[in-house]
Backbone as numpy.savetxt, mean C-alpha at the origin, in Angstrom:
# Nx Ny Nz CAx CAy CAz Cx Cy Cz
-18.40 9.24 -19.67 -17.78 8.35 -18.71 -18.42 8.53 -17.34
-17.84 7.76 -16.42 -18.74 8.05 -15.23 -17.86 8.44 -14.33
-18.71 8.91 -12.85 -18.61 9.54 -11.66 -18.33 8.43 -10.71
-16.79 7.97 -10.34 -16.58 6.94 -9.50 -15.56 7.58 -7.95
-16.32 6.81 -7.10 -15.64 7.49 -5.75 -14.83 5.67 -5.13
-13.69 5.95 -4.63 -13.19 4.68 -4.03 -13.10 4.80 -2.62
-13.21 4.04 -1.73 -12.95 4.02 -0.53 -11.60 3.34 -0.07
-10.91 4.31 -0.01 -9.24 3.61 0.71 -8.28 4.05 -0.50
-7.24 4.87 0.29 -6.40 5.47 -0.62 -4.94 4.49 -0.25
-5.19 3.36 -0.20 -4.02 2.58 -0.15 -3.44 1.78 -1.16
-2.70 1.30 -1.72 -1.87 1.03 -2.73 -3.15 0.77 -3.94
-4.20 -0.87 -3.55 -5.33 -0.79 -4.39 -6.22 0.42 -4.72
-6.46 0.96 -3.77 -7.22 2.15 -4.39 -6.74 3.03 -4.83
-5.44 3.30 -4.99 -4.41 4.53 -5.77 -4.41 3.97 -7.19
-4.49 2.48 -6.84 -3.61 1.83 -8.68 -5.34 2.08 -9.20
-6.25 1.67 -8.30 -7.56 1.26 -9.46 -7.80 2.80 -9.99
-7.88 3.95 -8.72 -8.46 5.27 -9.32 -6.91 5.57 -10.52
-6.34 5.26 -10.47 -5.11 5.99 -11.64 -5.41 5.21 -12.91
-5.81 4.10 -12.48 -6.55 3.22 -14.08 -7.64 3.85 -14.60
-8.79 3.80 -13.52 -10.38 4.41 -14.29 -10.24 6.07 -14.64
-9.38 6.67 -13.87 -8.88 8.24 -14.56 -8.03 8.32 -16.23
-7.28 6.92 -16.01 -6.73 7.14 -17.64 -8.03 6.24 -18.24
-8.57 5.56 -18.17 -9.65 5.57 -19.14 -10.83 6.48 -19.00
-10.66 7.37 -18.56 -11.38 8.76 -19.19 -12.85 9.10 -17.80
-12.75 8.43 -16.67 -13.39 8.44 -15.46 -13.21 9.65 -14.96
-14.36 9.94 -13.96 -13.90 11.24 -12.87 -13.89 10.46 -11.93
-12.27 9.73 -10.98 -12.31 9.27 -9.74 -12.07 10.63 -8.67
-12.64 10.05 -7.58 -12.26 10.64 -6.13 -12.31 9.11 -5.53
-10.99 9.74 -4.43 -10.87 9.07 -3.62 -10.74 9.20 -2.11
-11.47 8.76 -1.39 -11.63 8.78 0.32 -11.09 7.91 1.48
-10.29 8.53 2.07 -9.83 7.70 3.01 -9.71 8.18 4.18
-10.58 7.18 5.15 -10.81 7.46 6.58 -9.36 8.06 7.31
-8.05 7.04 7.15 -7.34 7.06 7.72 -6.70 8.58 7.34
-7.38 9.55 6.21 -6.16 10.84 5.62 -5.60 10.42 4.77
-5.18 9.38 4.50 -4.55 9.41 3.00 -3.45 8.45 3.18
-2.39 7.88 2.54 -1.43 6.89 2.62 -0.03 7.36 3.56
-0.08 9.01 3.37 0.85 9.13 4.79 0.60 9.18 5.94
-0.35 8.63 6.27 -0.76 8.77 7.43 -0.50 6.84 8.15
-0.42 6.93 9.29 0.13 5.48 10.16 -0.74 4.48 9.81
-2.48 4.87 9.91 -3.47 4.09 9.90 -3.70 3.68 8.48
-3.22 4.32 7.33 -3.58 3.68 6.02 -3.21 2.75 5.66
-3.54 2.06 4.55 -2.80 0.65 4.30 -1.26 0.83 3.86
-1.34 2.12 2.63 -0.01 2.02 2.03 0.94 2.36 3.24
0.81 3.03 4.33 1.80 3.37 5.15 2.19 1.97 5.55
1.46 0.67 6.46 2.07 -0.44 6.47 2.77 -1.12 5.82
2.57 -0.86 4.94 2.85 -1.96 3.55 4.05 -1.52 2.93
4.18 -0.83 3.15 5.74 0.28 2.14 7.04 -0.33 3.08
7.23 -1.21 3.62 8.27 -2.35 4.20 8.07 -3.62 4.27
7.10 -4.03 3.36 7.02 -5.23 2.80 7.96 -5.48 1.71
8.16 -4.31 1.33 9.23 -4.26 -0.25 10.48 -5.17 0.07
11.00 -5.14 1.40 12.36 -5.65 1.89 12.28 -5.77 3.42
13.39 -6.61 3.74 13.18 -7.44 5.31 14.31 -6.18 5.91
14.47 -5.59 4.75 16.13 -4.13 5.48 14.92 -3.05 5.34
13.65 -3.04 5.61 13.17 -2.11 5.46 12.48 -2.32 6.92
11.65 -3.61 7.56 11.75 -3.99 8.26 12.10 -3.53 9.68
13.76 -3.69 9.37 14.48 -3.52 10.82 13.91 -2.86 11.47
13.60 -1.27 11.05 13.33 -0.66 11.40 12.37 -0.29 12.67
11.21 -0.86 11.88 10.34 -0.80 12.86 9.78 -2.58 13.72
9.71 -3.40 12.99 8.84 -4.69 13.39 9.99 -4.84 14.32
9.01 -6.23 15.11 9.33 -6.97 15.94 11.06 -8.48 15.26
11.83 -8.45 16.20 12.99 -9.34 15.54 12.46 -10.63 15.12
11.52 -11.28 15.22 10.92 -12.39 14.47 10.68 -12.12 12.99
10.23 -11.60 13.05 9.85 -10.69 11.56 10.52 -10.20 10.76
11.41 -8.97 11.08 13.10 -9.33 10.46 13.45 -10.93 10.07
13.73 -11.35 10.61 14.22 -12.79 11.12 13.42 -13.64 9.96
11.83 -13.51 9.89 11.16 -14.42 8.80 11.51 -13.98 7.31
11.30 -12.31 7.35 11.95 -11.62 6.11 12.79 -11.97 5.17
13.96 -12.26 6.12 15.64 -12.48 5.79 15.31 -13.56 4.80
15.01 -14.65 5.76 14.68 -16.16 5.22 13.66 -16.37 4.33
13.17 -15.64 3.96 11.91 -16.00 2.74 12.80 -15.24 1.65
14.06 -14.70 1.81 14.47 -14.29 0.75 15.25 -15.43 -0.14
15.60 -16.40 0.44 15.80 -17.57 -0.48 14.77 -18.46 -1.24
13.88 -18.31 -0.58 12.81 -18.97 -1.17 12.03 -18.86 -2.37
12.54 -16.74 -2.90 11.92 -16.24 -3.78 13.13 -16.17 -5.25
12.18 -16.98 -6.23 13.14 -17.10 -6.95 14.18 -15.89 -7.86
C-alpha cells in the first residue's frame, strides 16, 4: 500500500486519512493551524454549523438570526 501525507487536519482531511488508513495506507497528517483544536483550523469553525444553538455563542446576531430560519427550510 502506499505512503500518503494530507494537508489539513480538518473535518475532510480527518474523514479522507481515516478512510485510506482502513484500506490498509500509511496516512500522516499536517496541519499548519496544530490540529482541529486549535481556532485557526477548519474543524474548530465548523463544529457550530451543526446548530444555530451552537451559534449563539459565539457569531454575530444576524447569523443566529439566519440559523434559526433555515431551520424550516430543512426538511
Amino acid at each position: 500500500m502506499a505512503r500518503i501525507a494530507i494537508a489539513g487536519a480538518g473535518v475532510m482531511g480527518r474523514l479522507l486519512a481515516w478512510q485510506l488508513a482502513r484500506a490498509g495506507h500509511r496516512v500522516s497528517v499536517v496541519d499548519p493551524a496544530g490540529g482541529p483544536a486549535q481556532p485557526g483550523a477548519a474543524a474548530f469553525g465548523a463544529t457550530g454549523r451543526l446548530s444555530p444553538l451552537a451559534e449563539q455563542e459565539h457569531a454575530e446576531p444576524d447569523v443566529v438570526a439566519l440559523g434559526w430560519r433555515s431551520l424550516a427550510l430543512w426538511p
